[in-house]
VOMIDREN-376521 format. One record per residue: x, y, z of N, C-alpha, C in turn; residue in one letter. Coordinates in Angstrom, 3 decimals, m for minus. Example, Ala and Ser with C-alpha at 12.3 -4.5 7.8 and 13.67 -1.06 7.14 Angstrom:
REM residues 2
node n.u 13.190 n.v m5.690 n.w 7.800 ca.u 12.300 ca.v m4.500 ca.w 7.800 c.u 13.200 c.v m3.300 c.w 7.800 resn A $
node n.u 12.850 n.v m2.250 n.w 7.080 ca.u 13.670 ca.v m1.060 ca.w 7.140 c.u 12.900 c.v 0.030 c.w 7.870 resn S $
END
This chain:
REM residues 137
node n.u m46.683 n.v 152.889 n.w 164.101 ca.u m46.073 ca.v 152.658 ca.w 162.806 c.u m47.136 c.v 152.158 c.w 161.833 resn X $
node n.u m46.900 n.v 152.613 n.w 160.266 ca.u m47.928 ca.v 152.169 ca.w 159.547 c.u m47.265 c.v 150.973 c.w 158.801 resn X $
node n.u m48.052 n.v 149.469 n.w 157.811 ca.u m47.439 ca.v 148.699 ca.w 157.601 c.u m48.430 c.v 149.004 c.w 156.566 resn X $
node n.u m47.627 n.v 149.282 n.w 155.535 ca.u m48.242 ca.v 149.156 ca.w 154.188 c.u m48.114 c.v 147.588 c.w 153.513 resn X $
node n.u m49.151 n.v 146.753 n.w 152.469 ca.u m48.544 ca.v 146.327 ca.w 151.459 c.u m49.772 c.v 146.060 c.w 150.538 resn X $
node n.u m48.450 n.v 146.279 n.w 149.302 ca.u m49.289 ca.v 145.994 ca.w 148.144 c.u m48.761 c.v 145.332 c.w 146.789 resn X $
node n.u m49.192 n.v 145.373 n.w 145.970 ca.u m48.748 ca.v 144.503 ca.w 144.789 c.u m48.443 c.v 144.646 c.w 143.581 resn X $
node n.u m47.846 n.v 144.032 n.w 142.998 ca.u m47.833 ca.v 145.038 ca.w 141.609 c.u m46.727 c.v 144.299 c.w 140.292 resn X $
node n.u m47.447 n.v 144.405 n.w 139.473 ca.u m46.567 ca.v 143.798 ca.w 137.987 c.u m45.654 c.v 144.605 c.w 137.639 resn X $
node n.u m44.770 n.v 143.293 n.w 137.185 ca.u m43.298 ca.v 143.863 ca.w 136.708 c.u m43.501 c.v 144.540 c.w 135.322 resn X $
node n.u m43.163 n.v 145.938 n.w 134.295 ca.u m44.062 ca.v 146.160 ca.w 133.506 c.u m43.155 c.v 146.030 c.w 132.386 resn X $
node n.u m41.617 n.v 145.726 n.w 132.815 ca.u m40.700 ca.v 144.841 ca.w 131.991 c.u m40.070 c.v 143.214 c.w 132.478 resn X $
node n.u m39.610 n.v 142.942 n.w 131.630 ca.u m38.761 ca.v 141.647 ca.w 132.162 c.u m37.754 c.v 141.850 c.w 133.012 resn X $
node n.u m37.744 n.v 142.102 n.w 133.822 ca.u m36.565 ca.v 141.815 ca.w 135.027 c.u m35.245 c.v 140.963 c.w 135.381 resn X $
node n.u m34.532 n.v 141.274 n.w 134.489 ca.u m33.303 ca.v 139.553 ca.w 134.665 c.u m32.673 c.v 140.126 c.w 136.298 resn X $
node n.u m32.378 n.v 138.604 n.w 136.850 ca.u m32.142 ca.v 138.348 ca.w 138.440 c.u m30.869 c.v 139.790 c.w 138.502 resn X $
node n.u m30.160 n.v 140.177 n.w 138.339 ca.u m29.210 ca.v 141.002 ca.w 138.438 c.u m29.959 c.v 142.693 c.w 138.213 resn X $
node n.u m31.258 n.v 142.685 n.w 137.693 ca.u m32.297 ca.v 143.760 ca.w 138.115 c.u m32.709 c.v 143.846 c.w 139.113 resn X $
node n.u m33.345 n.v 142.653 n.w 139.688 ca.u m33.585 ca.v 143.172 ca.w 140.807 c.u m32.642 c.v 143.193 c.w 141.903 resn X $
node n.u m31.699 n.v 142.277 n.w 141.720 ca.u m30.928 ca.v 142.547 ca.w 142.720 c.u m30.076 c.v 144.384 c.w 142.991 resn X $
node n.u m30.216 n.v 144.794 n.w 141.721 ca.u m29.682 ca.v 146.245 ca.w 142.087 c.u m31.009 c.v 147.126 c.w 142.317 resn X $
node n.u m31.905 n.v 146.854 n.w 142.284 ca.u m33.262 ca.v 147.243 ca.w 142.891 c.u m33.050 c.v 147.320 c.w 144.367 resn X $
node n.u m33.010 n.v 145.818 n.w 144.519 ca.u m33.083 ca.v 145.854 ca.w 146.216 c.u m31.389 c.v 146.461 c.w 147.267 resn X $
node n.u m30.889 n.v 146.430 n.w 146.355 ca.u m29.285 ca.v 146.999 ca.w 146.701 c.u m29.845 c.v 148.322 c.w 146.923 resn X $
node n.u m30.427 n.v 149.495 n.w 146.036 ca.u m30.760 ca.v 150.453 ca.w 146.441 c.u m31.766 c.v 150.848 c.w 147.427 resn X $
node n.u m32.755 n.v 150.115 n.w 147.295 ca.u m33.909 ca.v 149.960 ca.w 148.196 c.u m33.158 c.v 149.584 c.w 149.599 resn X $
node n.u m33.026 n.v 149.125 n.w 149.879 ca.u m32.326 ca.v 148.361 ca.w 151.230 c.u m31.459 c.v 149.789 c.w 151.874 resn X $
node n.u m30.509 n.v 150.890 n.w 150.946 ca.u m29.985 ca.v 151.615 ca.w 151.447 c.u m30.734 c.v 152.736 c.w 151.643 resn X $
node n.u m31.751 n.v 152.761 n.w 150.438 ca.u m33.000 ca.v 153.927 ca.w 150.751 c.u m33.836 c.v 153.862 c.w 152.436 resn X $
node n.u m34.321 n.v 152.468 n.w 151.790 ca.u m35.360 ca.v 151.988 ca.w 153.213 c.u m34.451 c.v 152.240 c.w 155.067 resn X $
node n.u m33.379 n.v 151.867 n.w 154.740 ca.u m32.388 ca.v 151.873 ca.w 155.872 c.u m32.268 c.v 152.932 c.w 156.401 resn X $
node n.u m32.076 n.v 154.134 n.w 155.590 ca.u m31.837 ca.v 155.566 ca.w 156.090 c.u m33.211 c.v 156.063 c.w 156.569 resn X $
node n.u m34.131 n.v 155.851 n.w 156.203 ca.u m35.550 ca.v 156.463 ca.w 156.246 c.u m36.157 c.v 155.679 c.w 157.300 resn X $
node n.u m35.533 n.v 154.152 n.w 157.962 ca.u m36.328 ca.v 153.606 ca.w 158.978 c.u m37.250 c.v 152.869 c.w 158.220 resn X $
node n.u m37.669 n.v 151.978 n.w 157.456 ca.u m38.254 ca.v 151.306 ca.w 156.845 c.u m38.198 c.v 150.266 c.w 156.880 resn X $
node n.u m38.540 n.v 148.988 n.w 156.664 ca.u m38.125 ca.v 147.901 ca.w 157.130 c.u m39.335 c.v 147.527 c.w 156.116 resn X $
node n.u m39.149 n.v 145.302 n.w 155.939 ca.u m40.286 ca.v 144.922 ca.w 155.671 c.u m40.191 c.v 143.745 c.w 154.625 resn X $
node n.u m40.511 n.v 142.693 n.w 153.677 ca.u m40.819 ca.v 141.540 ca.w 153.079 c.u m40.790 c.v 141.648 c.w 151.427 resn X $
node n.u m40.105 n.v 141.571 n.w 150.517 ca.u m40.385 ca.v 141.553 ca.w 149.327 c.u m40.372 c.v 140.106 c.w 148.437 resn X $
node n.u m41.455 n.v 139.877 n.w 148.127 ca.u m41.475 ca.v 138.795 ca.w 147.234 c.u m41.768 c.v 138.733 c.w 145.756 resn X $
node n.u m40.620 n.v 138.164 n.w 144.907 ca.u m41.363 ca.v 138.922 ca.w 143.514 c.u m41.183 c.v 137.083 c.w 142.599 resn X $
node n.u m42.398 n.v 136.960 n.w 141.934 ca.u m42.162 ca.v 135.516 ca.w 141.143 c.u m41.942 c.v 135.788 c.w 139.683 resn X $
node n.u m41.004 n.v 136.762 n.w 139.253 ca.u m40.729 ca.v 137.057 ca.w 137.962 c.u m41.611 c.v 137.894 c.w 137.041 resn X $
node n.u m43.238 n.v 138.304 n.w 137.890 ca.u m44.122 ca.v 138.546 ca.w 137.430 c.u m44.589 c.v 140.027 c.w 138.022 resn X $
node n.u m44.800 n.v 139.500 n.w 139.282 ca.u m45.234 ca.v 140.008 ca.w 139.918 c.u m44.667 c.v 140.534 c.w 141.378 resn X $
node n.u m44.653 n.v 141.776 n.w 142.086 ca.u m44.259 ca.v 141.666 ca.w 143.564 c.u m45.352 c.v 142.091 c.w 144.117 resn X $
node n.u m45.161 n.v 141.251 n.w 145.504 ca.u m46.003 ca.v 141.344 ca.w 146.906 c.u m44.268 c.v 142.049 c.w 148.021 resn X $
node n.u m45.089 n.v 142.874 n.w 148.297 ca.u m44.028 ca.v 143.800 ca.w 149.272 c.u m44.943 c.v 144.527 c.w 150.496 resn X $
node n.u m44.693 n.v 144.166 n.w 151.639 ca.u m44.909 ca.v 144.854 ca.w 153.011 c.u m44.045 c.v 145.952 c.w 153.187 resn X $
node n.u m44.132 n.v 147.405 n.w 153.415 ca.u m43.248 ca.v 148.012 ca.w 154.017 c.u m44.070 c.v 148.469 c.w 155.064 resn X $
node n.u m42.892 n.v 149.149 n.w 156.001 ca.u m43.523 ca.v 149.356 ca.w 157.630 c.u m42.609 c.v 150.267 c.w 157.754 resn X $
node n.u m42.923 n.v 151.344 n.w 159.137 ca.u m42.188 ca.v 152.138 ca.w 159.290 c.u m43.112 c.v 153.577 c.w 159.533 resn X $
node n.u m42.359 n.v 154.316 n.w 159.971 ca.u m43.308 ca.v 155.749 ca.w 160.572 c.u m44.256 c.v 156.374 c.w 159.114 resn X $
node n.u m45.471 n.v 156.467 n.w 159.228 ca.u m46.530 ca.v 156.499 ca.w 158.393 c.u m46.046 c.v 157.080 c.w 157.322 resn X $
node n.u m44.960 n.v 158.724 n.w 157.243 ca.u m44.789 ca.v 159.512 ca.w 156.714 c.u m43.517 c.v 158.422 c.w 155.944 resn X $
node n.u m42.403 n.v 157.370 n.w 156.141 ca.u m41.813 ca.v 157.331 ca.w 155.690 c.u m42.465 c.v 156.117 c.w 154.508 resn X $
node n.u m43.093 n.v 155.641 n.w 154.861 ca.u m43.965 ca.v 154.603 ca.w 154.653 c.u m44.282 c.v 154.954 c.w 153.135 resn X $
node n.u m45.238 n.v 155.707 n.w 153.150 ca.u m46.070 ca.v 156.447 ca.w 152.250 c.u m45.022 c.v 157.200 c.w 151.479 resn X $
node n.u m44.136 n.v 157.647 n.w 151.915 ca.u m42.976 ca.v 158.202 ca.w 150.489 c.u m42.504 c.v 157.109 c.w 149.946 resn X $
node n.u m41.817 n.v 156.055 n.w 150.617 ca.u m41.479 ca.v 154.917 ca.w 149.640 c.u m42.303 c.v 154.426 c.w 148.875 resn X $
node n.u m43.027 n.v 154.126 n.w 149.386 ca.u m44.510 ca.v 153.653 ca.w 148.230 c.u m44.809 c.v 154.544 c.w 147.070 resn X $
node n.u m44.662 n.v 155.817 n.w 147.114 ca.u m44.931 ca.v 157.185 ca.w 146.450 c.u m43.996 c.v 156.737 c.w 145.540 resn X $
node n.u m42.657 n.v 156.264 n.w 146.003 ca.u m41.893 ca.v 156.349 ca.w 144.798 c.u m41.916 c.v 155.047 c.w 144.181 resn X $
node n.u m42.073 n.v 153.876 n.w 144.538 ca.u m42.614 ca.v 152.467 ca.w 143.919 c.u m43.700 c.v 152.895 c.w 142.574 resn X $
node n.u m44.593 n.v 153.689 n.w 143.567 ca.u m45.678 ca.v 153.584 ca.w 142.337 c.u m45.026 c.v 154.617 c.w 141.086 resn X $
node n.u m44.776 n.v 155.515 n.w 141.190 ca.u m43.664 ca.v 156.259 ca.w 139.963 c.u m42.597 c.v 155.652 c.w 139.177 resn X $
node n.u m42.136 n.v 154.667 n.w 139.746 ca.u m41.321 ca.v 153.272 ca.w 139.081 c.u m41.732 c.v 153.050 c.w 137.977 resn X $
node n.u m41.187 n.v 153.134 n.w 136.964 ca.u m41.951 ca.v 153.000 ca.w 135.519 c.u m41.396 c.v 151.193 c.w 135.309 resn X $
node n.u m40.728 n.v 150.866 n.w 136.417 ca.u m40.787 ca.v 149.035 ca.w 136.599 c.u m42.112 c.v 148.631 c.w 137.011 resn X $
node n.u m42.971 n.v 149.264 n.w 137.315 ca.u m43.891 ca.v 148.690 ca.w 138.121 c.u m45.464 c.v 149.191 c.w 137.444 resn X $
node n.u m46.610 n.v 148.093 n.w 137.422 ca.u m47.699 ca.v 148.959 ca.w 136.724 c.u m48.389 c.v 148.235 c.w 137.599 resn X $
node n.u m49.697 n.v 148.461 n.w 137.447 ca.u m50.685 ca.v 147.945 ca.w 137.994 c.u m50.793 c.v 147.954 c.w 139.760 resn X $
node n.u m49.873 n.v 149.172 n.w 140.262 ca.u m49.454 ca.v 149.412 ca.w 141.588 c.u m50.942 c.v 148.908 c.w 142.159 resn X $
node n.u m51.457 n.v 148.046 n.w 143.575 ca.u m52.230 ca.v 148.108 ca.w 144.253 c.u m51.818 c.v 147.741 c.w 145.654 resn X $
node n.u m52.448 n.v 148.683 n.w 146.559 ca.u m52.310 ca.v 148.570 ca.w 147.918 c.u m53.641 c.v 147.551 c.w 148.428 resn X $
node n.u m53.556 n.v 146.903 n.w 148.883 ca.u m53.773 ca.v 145.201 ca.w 149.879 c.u m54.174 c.v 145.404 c.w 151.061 resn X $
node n.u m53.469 n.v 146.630 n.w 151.918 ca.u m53.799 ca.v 146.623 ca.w 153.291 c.u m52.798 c.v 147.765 c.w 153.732 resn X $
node n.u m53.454 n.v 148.255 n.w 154.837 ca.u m52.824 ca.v 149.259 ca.w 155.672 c.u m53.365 c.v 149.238 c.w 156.979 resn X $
node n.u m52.297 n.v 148.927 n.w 157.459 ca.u m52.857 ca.v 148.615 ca.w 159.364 c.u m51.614 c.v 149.396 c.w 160.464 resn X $
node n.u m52.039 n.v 149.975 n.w 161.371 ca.u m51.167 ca.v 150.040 ca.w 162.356 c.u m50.235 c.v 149.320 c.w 162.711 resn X $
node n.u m48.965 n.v 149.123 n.w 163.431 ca.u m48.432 ca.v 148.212 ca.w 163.929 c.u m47.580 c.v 149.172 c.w 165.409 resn X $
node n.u m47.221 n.v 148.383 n.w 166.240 ca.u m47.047 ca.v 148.671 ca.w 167.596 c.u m45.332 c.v 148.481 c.w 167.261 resn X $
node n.u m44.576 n.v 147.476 n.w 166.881 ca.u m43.323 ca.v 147.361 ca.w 166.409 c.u m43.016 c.v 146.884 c.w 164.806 resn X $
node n.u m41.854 n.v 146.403 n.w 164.579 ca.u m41.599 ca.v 146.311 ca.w 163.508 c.u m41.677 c.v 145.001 c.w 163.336 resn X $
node n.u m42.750 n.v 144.032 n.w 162.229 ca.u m42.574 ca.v 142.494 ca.w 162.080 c.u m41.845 c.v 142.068 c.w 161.448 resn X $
node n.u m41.426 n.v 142.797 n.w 160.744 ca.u m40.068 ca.v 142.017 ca.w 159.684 c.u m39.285 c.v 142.092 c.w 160.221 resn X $
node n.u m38.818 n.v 142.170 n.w 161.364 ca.u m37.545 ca.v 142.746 ca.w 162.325 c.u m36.505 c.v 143.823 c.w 161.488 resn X $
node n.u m35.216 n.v 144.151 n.w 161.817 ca.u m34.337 ca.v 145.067 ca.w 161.915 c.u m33.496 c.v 145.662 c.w 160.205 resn X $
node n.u m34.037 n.v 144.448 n.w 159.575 ca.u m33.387 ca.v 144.575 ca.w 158.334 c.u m34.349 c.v 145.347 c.w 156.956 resn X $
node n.u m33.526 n.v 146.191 n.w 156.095 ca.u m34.473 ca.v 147.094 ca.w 155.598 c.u m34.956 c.v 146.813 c.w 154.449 resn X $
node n.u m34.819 n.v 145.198 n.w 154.171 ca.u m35.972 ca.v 144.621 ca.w 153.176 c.u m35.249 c.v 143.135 c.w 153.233 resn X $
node n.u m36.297 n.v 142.178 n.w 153.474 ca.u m35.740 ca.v 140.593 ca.w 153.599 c.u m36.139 c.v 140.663 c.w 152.028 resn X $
node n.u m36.038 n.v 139.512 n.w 150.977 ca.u m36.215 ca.v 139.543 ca.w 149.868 c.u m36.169 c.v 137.578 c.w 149.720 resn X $
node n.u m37.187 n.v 137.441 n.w 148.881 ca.u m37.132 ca.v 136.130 ca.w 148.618 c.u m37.979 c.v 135.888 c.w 147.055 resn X $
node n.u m37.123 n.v 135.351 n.w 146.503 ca.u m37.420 ca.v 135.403 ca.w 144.840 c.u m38.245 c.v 133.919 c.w 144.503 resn X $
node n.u m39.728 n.v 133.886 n.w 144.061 ca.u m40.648 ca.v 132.802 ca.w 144.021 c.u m40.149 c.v 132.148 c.w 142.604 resn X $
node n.u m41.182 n.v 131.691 n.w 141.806 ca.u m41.091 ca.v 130.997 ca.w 140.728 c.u m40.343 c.v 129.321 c.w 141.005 resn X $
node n.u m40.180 n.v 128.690 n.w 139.691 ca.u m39.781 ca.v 127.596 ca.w 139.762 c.u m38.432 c.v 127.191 c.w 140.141 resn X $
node n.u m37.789 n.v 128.445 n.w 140.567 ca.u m36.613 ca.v 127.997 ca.w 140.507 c.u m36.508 c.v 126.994 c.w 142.136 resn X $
node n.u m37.097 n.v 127.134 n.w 143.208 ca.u m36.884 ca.v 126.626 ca.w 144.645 c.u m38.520 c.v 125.783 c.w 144.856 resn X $
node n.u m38.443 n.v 124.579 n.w 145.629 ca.u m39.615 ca.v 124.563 ca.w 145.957 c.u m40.593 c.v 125.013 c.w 147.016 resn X $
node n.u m41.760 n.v 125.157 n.w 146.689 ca.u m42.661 ca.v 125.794 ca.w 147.493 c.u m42.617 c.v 125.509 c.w 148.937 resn X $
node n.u m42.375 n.v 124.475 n.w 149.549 ca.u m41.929 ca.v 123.928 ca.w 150.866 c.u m41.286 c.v 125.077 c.w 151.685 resn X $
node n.u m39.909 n.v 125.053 n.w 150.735 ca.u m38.531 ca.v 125.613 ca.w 151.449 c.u m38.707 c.v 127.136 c.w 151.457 resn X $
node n.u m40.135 n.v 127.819 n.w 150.480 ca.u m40.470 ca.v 129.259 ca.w 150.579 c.u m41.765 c.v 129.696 c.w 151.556 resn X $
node n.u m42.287 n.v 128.915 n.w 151.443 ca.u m42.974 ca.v 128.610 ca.w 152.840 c.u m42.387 c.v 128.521 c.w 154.312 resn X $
node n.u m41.152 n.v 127.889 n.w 153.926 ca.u m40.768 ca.v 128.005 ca.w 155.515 c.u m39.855 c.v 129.461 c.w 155.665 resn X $
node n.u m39.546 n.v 129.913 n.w 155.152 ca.u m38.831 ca.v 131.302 ca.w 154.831 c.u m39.799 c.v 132.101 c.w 154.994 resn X $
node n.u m41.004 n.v 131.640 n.w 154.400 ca.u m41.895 ca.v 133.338 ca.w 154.785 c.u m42.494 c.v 133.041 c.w 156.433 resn X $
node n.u m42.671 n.v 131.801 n.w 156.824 ca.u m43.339 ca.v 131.641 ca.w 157.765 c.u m41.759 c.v 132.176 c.w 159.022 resn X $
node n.u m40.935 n.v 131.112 n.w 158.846 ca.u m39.306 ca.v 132.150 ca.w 159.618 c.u m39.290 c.v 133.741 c.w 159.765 resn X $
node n.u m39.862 n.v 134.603 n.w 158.811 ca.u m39.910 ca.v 135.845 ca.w 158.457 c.u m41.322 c.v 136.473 c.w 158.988 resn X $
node n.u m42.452 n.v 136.223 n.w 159.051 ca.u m43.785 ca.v 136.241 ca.w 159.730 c.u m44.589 c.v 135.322 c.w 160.239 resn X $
node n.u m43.823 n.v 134.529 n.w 160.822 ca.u m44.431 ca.v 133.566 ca.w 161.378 c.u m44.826 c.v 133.888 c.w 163.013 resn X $
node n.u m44.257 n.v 134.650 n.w 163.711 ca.u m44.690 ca.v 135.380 ca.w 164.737 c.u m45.193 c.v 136.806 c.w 164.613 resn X $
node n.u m45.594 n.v 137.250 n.w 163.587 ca.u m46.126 ca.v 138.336 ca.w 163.404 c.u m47.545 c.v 138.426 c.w 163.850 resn X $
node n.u m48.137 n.v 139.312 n.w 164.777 ca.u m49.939 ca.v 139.551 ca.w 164.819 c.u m50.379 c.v 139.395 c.w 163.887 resn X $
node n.u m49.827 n.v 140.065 n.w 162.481 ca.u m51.156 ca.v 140.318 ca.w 161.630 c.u m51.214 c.v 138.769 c.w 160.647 resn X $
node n.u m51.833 n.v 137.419 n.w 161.156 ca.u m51.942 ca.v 136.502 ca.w 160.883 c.u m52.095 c.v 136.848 c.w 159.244 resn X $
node n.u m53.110 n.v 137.813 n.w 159.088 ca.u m53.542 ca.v 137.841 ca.w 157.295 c.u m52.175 c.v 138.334 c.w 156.687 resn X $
node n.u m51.493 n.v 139.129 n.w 157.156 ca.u m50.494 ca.v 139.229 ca.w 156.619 c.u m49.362 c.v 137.730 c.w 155.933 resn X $
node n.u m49.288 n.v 137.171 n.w 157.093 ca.u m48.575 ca.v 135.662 ca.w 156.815 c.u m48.787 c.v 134.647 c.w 155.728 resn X $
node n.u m50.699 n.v 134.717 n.w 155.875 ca.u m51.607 ca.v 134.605 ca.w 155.100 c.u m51.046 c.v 134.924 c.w 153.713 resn X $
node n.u m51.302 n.v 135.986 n.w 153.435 ca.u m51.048 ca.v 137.023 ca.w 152.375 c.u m50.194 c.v 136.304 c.w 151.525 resn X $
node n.u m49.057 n.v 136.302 n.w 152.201 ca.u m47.364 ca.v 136.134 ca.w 151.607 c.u m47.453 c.v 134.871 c.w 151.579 resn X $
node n.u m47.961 n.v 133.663 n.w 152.487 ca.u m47.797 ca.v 132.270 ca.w 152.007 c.u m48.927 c.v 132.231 c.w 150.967 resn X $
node n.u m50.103 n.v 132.042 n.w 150.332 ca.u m50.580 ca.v 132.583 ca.w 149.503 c.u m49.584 c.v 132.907 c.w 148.110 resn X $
node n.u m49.441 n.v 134.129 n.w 148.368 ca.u m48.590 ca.v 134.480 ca.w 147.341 c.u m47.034 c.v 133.310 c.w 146.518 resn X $
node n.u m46.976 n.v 132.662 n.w 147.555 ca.u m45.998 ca.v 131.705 ca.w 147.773 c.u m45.899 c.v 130.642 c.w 146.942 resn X $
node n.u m47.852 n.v 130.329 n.w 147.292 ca.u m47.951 ca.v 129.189 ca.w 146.382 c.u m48.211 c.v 128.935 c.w 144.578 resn X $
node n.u m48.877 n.v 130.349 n.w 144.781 ca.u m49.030 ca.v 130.848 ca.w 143.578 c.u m47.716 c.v 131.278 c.w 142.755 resn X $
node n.u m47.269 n.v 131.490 n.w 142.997 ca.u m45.651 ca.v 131.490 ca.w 142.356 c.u m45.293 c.v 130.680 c.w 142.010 resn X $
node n.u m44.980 n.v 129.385 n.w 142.658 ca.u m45.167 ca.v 127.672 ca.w 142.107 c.u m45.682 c.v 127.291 c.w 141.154 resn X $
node n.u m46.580 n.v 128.212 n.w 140.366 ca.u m47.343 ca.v 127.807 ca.w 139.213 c.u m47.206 c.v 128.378 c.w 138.046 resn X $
node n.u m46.338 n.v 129.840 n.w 138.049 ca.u m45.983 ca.v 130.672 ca.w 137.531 c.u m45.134 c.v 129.979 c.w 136.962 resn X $
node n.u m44.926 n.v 129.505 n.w 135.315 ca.u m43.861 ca.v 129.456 ca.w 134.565 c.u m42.910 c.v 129.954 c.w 134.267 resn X $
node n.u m41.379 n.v 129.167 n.w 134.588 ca.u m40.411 ca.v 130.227 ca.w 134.610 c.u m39.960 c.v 130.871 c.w 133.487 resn X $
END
C-alpha cells in the first residue's frame, strides 16, 4: 500500500460547515475506493495522510489537487506501508486552531499514530499540531 501525504492552503475561507461537507463526501469517496487516513486542517492550512492501494491513492490526491479549495498542493512524503495506520475508518479528521488546546490535539494525533512505524509521520502531524496553536483564529 502507498501512504501519501501532503499539504496544502485553503485558497478560500472555509466556515466549519465547509468542511464538514468536504469530509462527508470524502469519507464516502475514500470508503468506496479503500482509502483510509488523517486530516488535519487549522483554518489555514491542511496536512492530510492518505493510504491505500497506490492506484487509489494517487486518484484521490489527483482530485485534491484539482480542488479549486486548495492551492499550493505539496506532497511531504510517499512511503510504502505493509497495513493500514490510520486503521479502518476512511478519514479521522481533527480541526487545529485556537479553538481546543494543543495538549488534548496532541493526544488525539498521538491515539491516531501513535503506534504507527512511520515515527516521522507522527512527527509530521504533532508538529503540525503545534503550529496550529499559533495560528490566529
Amino acid at each position: 500500500m502507498l501512504q501519501l501525504t501532503y499539504i496544502s492552503t485553503a485558497a478560500i475561507d472555509l466556515a466549519p460547515s465547509d468542511v464538514d461537507a468536504i469530509l462527508e463526501t470524502s469519507r464516502r469517496n475514500n470508503a468506496r475506493v479503500g482509502v483510509s487516513g488523517l486530516l488535519l486542517f487549522d483554518g489555514v492550512r491542511f496536512l492530510q495522510a492518505l493510504e491505500g492501494e497506490a492506484v487509489a491513492v494517487r486518484a484521490v490526491y489527483e482530485r485534491i489537487r484539482a480542488d479549486k479549495r486548495h492551492r499550493a498542493t505539496v506532497v511531504l512524503s510517499e512511503r510504502t506501508v505493509d497495513a493500514h495506520e490510520f486503521g479502518d475508518w476512511s478519514m479521522a479528521y481533527e480541526r487545529g486552531g485556537n479553538s481546543a488546546g494543543a495538549g488534548t490535539l496532541l493526544q488525539q494525533i498521538d491515539a491516531l499514530v501513535g503506534d504507527a512505524p512511520g515515527s516521522s509521520t507522527r512527527a509530521l502531524f504533532r508538529s503540525f499540531a503545534r503550529v496550529a496553536r499559533q495560528v490566529p483564529a
